[in-house]
N, C-alpha and C positions, 0 to 999 in steps of 0.2 A: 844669368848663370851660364856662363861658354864652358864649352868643352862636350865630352862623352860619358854618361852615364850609365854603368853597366846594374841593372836590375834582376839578381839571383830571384828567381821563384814568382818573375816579372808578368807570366800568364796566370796566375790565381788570383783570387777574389781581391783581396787590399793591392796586390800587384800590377793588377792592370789598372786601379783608380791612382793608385802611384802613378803609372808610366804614365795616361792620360795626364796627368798634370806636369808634368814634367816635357812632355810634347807641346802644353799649352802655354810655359815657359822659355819655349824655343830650344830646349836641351837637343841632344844627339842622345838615342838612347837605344842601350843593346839591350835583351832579353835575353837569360840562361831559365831555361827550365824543362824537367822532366815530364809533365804532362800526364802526369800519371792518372789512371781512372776514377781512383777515391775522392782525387778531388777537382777532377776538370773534365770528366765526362766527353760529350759531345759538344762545347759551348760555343757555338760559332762566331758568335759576339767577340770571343776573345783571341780567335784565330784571325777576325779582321783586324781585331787591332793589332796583333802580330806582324801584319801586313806592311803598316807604320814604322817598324822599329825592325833592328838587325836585330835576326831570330836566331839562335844559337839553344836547339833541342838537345834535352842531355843531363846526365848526374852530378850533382855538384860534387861526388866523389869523384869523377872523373875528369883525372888529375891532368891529362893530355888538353880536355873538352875545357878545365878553366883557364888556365893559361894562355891559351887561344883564346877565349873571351876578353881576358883583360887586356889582349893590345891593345894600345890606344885610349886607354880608360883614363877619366883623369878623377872618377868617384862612383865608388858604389855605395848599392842600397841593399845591403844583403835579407831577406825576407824569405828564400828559398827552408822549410824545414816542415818535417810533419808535425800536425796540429790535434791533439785531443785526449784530454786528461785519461779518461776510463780505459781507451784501446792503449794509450803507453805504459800502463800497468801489467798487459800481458802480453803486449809485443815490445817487450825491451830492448832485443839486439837493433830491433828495425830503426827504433827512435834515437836511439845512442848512435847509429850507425849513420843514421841521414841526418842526425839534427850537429851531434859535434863532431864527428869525422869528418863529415861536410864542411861546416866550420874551419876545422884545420888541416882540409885538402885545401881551400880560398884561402884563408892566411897563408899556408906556406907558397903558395903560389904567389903571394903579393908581395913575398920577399924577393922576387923576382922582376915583380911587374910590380913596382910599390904606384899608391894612388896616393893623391892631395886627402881623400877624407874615405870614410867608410862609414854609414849608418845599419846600425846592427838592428831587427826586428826581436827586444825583449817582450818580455810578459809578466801582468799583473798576478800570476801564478807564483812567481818565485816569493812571494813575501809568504804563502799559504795564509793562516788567517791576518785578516785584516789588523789596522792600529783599534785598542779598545781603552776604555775608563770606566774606572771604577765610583762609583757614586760618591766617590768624594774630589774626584776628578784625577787619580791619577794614572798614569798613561801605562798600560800594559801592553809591552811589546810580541809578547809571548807567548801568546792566550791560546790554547789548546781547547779539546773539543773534552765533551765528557765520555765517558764510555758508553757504547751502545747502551739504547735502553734507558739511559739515564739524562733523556733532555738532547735540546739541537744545540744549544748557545752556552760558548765559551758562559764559566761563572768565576768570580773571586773566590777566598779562600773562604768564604763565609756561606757560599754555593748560591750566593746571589750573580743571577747574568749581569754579564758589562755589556757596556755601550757601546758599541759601532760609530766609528768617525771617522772622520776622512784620511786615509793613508799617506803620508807623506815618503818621500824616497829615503829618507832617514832611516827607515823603520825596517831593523835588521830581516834579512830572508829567513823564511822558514818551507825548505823544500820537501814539500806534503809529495809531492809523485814523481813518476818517472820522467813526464813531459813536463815539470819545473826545474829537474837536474838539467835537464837537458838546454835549456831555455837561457838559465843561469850561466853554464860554462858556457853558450853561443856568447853571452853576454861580455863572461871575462878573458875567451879566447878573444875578441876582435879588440877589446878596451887595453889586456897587455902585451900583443905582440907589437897594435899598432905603436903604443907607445915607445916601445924600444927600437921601433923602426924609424922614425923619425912620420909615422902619417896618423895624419889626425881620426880620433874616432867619436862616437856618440853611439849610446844605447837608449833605444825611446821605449818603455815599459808600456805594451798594450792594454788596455782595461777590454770588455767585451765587444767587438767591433763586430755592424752590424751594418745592412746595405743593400742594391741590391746587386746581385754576381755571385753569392754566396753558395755552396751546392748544394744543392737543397736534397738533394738523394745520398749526402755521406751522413751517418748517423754520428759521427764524433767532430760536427762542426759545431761551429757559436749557435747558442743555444734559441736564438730565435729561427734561426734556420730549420731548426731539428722542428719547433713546434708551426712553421710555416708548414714544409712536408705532412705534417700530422692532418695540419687541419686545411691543407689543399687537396686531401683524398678521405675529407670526412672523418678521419678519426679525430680520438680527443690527444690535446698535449700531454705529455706524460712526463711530471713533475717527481723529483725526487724528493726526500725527508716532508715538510709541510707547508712549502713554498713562500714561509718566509725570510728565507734567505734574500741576501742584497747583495745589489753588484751593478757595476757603472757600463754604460752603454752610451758607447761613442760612435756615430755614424761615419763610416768608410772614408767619406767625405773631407771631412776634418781630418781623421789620420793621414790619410793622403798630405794635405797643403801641412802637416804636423815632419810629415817626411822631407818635401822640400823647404821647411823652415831651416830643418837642422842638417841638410844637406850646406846649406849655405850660411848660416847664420854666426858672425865671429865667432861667441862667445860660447858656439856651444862643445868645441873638443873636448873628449877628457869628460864630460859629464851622463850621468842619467835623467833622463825624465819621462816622469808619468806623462801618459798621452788619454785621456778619458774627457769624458763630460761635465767632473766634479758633483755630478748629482747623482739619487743612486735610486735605485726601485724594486721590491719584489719579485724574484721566479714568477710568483701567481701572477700578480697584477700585470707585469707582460704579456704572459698566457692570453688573462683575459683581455685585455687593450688588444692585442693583434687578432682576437676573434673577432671582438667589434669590427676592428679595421677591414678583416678580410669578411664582413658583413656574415656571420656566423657565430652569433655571439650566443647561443643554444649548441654548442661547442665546448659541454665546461670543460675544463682541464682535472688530469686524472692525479690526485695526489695519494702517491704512492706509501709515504712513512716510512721509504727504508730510504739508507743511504749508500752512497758509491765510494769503495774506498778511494783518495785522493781529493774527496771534492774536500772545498772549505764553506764555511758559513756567510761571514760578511766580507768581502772586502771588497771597496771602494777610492775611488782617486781624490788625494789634494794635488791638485794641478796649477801649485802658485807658481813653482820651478818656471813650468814649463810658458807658465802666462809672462812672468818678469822675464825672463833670459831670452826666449826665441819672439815673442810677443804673441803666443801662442791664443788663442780664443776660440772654443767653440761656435758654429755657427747653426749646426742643424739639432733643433730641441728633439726630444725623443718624440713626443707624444704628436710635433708634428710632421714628421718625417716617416711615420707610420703608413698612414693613407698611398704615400708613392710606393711605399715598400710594395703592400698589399696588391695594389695593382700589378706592378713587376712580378709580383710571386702567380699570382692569376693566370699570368702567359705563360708560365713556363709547366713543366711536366716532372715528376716528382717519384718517385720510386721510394717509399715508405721502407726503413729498413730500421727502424727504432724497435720495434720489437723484436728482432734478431741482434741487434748490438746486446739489446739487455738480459737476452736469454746467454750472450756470450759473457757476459760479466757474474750472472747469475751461477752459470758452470764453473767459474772460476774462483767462486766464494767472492768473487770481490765486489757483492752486494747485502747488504747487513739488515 
């Protein structure tokens, strides 16, 4: 794959296993990003590998700072956006502001400096609850939650729960928060300016990406992260509603080689695809598998019974799209891919701030 690869938000966690693979491709690859504290701390790890790639520090709102990025580009990976359900509910401007005026500071800018391709980083968030069926099999798109108080799991009209199955990209969005609006337009800004510009695009919809690089001191990252920090300093995980909620968990790894698929791959312009595991597992049972892992399984996890406004119940990937078209295939299983985690999380150092996120949600009503 020749040419220059310019990678928006190319120093964070899925960004630097991007660029790493993309280097081991032989690409040319630039790096745009803010570097902000929330999510990149002190990580030295990722300041060497900065060292590899033309480093270009800066806001993707900063309209002078993209334009100068994209000389010479001949494809980007755009991934640069803030990340986390609960905190985008009460910091609105910030998420609207970095995730799609971002967005349409790099578009307009491309109308300038157009690219050969453009990979948009979507989210499994924008469908909100998952695809469900109803015990006589038929396919509910739409399935809403019950009112507090009244049960976790979407029910038919007969207030019998539906069934949880695997989400296909079919399956209309339903934008439960403010960091799925946000997510969504990332989505449709780059899918129709590209299109009337003559450059090709793709959106890859994230399921729960998980790894290790992750920051384990921001309390609104991917949620094995949050119970890593928990229980790297002794506390228990702290689980919301009753922890059997489900959700796909795909290791960094794969979405990475899932980015240069569709960076390259003919058939993919113009489309969406789920980027996941296809298999799916409990809050809880994660909890407890990554106690075991991090050899602390006298760690139980603390299940709370309330809920967070924005979250959903099941949702889960059918990642056929993505297996036929790009020839996509996971390769790292969850359950064994754990044990490296563990160790990776071991070394590092960890500033517990899960019980100030949720005291900030708690203040805000927006815990039920």
């Amino acid at each position: 794959m020749a040419g220059t690869v310019l990678v928006t938000g190319g120093a964070g966690f899925i960004g630097t296993h991007v660029v790493r693979a993309l280097l081991q491709q032989g690409c040319n690859v630039r790096v745009l990003d803010s570097l902000i504290e929330q999510v990149h701390g002190a990580a030295a790890s990722r300041r060497e590998l900065l060292e590899e790639v033309d480093f270009h520090e800066g806001d993707i709102r900063d309209e002078a700072l993209v334009r100068r990025a994209l000389r010479g580009i001949d494809r980007v990976i755009h991934l640069a956006a803030e990340v986390g359900v609960g905190q985008s509910m009460y910091s609105i401007d910030r998420y609207v502001s970095s995730n799609d005026l971002g967005t349409a500071v790099l578009m307009q800018a491309l109308l300038e400096n157009p690219v050969q391709r453009i990979v948009v980083a979507s989210s499994m968030s924008v469908y909100g609850e998952g695809l469900y069926v109803t015990d006589a099999g038929q396919r509910i798109e739409d399935a809403t939650r019950p009112p507090a108080g009244s049960g976790w799991d979407p029910c038919d009209e007969m207030g019998k729960p539906l069934t949880p199955v695997p989400t296909p990209e079919s399956k209309p969005v339903h934008l439960a928060s403010v960091y799925a609006m946000t997510k969504y337009m990332q989505e449709k800004l780059v899918m129709t300016v590209a299109a009337a510009y003559g450059m090709e695009a793709v959106a890859l919809r994230l399921f729960n990406v998980y790894g290790a690089g992750q920051a384990l001191s921001n309390p609104y990252t991917g949620v094995l992260a949050i119970f890593a920090s928990r229980l790297l300093n002794g506390q228990r995980p702290m689980i919301f509603e009753d922890g059997r909620q489900q959700r796909d968990f795909v290791h960094v790894a794969d979405v990475a080689h899932a980015f240069t698929l569709a960076l390259r791959h003919e058939a993919a312009p113009g489309r969406v695809f789920n980027i996941g595991s296809g298999r799916h597992v409990s809050i809880a049972e994660v909890a407890e598998r990554f106690a075991s892992a991090m050899e602390r399984p006298q760690i139980a996890p603390e299940i709370t019974g309330r809920a967070r406004a924005g979250d959903i119940r099941h949702c889960f990937a059918d990642i056929t799209q993505a297996r036929q078209t790009l020839g996509f295939a996971p390769r790292r299983g969850f359950e064994d891919s754990l044990p490296e985690l563990a160790d990776w999380v071991r070394s590092q150092q960890a500033v517990d701030r899960v019980a100030e996120a949720r005291r900030e949600l708690e203040m805000r009503g927006l815990v039920a």
